[in-house]
C-alpha positions in Angstrom: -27.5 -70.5 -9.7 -27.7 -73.2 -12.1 -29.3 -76.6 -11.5 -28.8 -79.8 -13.1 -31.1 -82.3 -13.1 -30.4 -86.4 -12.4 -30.4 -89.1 -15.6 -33.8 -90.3 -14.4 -35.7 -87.0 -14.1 -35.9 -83.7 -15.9 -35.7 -80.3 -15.0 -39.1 -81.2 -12.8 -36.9 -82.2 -10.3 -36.0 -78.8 -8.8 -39.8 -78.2 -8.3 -39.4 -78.3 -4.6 -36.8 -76.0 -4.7 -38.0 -73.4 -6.9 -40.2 -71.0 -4.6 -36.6 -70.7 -1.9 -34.0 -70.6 -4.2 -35.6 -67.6 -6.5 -36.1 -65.8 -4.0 -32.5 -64.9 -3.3 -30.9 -66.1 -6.7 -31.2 -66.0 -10.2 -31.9 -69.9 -10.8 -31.8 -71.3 -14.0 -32.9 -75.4 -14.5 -33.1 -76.4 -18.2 -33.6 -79.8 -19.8 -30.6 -81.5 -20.6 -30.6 -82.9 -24.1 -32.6 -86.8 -24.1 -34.3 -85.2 -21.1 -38.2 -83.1 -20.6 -38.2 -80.8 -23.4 -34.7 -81.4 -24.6 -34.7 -84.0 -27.9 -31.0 -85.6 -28.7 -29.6 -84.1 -31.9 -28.7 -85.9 -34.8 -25.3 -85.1 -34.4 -22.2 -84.9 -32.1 -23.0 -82.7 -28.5 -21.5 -82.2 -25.3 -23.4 -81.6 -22.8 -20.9 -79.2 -21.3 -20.8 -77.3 -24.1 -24.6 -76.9 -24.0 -24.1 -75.4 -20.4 -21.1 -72.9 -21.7 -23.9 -71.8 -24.4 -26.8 -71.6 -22.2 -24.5 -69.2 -19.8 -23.5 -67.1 -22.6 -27.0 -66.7 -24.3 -28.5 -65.7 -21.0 -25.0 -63.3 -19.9 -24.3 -65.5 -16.8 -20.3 -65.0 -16.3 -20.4 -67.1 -13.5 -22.6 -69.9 -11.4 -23.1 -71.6 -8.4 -24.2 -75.1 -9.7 -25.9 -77.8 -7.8 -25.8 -81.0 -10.0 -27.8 -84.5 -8.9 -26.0 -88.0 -10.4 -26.0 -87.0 -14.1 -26.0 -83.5 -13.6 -23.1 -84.1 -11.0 -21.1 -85.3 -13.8 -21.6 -82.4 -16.3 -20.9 -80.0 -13.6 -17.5 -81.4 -12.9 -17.4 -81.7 -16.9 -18.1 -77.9 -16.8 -15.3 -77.2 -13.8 -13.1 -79.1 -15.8 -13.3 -77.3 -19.3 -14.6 -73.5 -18.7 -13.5 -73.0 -15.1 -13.8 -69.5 -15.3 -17.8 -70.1 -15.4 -18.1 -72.0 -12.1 -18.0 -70.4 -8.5 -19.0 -72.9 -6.1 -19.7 -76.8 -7.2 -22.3 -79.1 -5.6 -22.4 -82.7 -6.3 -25.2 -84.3 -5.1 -25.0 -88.1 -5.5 -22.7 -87.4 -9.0 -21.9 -89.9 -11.9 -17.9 -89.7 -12.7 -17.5 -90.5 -16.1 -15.0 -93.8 -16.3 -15.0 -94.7 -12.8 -15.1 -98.5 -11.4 -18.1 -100.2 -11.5 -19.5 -102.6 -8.9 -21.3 -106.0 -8.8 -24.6 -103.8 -7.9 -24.4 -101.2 -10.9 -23.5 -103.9 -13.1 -26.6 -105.6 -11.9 -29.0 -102.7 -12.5 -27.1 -102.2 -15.8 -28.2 -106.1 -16.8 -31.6 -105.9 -15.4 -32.5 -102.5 -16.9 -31.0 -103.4 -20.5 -33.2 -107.1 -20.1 -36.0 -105.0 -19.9 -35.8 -102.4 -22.9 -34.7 -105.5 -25.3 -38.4 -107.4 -23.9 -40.0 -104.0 -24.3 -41.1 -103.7 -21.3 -40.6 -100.0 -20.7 -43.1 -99.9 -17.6 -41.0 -102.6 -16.1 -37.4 -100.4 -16.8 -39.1 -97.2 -15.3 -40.6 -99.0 -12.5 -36.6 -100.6 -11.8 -35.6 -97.0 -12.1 -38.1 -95.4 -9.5 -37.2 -98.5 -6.7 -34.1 -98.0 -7.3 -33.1 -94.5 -7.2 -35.2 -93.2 -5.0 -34.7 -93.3 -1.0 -37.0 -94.6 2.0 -37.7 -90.8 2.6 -39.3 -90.2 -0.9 -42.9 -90.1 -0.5 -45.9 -91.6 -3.2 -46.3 -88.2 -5.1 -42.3 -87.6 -5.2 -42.2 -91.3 -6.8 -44.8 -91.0 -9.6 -43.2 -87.6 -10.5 -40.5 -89.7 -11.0 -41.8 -92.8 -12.3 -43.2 -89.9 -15.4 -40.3 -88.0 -15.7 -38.4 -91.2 -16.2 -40.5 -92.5 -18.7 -40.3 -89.0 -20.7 -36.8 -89.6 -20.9 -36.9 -93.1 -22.2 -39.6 -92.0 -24.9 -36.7 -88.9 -25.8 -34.2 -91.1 -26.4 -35.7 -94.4 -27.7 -37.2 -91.8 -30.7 -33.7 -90.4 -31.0 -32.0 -94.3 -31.1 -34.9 -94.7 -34.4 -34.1 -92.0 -36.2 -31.9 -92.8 -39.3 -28.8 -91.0 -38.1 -27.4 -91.6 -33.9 -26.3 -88.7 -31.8 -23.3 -88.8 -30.3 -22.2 -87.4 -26.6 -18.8 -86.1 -26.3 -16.5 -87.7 -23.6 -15.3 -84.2 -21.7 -12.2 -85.3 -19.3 -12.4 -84.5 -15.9 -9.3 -84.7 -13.5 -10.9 -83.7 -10.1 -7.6 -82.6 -8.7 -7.4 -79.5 -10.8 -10.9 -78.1 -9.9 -10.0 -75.0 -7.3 -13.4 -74.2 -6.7 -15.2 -74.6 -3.0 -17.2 -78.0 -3.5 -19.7 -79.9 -1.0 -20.1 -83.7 -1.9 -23.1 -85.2 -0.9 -23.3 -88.8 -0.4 -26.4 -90.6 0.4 -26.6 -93.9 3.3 -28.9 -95.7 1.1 -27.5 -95.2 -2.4 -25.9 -97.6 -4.7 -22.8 -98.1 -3.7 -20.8 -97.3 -6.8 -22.2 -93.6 -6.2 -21.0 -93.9 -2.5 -18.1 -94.8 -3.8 -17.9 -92.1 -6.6 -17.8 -89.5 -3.5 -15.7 -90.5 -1.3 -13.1 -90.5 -4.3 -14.5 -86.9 -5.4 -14.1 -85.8 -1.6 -10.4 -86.5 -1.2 -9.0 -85.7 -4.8 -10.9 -82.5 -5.3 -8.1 -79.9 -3.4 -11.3 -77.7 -1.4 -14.0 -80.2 -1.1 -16.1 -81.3 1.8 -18.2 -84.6 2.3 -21.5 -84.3 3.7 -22.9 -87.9 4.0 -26.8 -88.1 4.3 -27.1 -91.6 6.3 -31.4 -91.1 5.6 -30.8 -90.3 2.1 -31.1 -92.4 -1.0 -29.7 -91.6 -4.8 -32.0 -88.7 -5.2 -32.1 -86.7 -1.7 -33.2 -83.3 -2.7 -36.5 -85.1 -3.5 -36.5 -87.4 -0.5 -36.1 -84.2 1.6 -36.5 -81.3 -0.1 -36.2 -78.2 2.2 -33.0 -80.3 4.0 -31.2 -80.2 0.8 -32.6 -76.3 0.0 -31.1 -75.1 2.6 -27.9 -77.0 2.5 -27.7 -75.6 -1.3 -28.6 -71.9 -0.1 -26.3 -72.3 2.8 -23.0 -73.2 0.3 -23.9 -70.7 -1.9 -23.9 -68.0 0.3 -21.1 -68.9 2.9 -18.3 -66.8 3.1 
């Protein structure tokens, strides 16, 4: 199993999954580059490639991969360019790559970018933690947040300095040619864009089903951890 973690956290994230899912599969959760460990390169990457690497340097053929927002979007990135890799796909809250935006995203776009140009990089984590994370999520599940965010700002602000600019790799994804089995998870109290981003994923990917969380916010294996453990484990194991 392969986890991929949101653009506001790091592999941290899959903390409260950990102790369950190892227990019946071999679970993998890196850092994504920008994020945790993970600096950006100097240089052109795709983060799907990074994931076809990863598989082969630790002799995975094939993976059952939960992805949250960002993490969504590489996997559907990965389904869409090395297939033969992926067994099941699950999309929790996922990013699609060129897909409408909406009065609200824009609005956290605006507010976000208003901040890093002040400096105010407390202010643009604390935007990201109110944001992003549901009514479920709890005080300790927020400042693990609130320090995995700011990690990644610190990545990338030290990679946007350096005297040459990485640069990310658009990987095409046409949802209606992924075959695999695929749960969509939608959360009540997200952004709407994301909301919106399932319900599109749902219907266009040909063995998909929707599973909307109406308690959940952007982030829900956080806001309820063992709910979402179990309706990983479950997926993965269904016949």
């Amino acid at each position: 199993m392969l986890l991929l973690h949101s653009g506001v956290c790091d592999r941290r994230m899959w903390e409260p999954q950990w102790a369950t899912l190892t227990t019946s599969f071999r679970v993998v959760r890196p850092d994504l580059r920008g994020f945790g460990e993970t600096p950006l390169p100097a240089e052109r990457f795709s983060f799907a490639a990074d994931i076809v690497e990863l598989l082969d340097f630790l002799e995975i053929e094939r993976a059952c991969i939960a992805g949250s927002s960002l993490g969504g979007r590489v996997a559907l990135e990965l389904a869409s360019s090395a297939p033969e890799r992926v067994e099941r796909l699950i999309l929790l809250c996922s990013a699609l790559r060129g897909f409408p935006s909406t009065p609200d995203a824009d609005a956290f776009e605006a507010a976000e970018e208003a901040m890093f140009e002040s400096g105010d990089l407390d202010g643009a984590v604390e935007l990201n933690v109110r944001t992003w994370l549901g009514p479920e999520a709890d005080d300790a599940t927020r400042e693990l947040v609130r320090v995995m965010q700011r990690r990644a700002f610190e990545v990338q602000v030290a990679a946007e300095e350096g005297p040459e600019q990485p640069e990310m790799t658009d990987t095409p994804v046409e949802p209606a040619n992924i075959l695999v089995p695929t749960l969509v998870v939608s959360g009540g109290t997200d952004m709407d864009q994301f909301q919106a981003v399932a319900a599109h994923l749902a219907e266009a990917i040909p063995d998909a089903q929707h599973v909307p969380l109406d308690w959940a916010g952007h982030l829900p294996s956080l806001e309820r951890p063992e709910a979402v453990t179990e309706l990983i484990a479950d997926f993965c194991t269904e016949a």
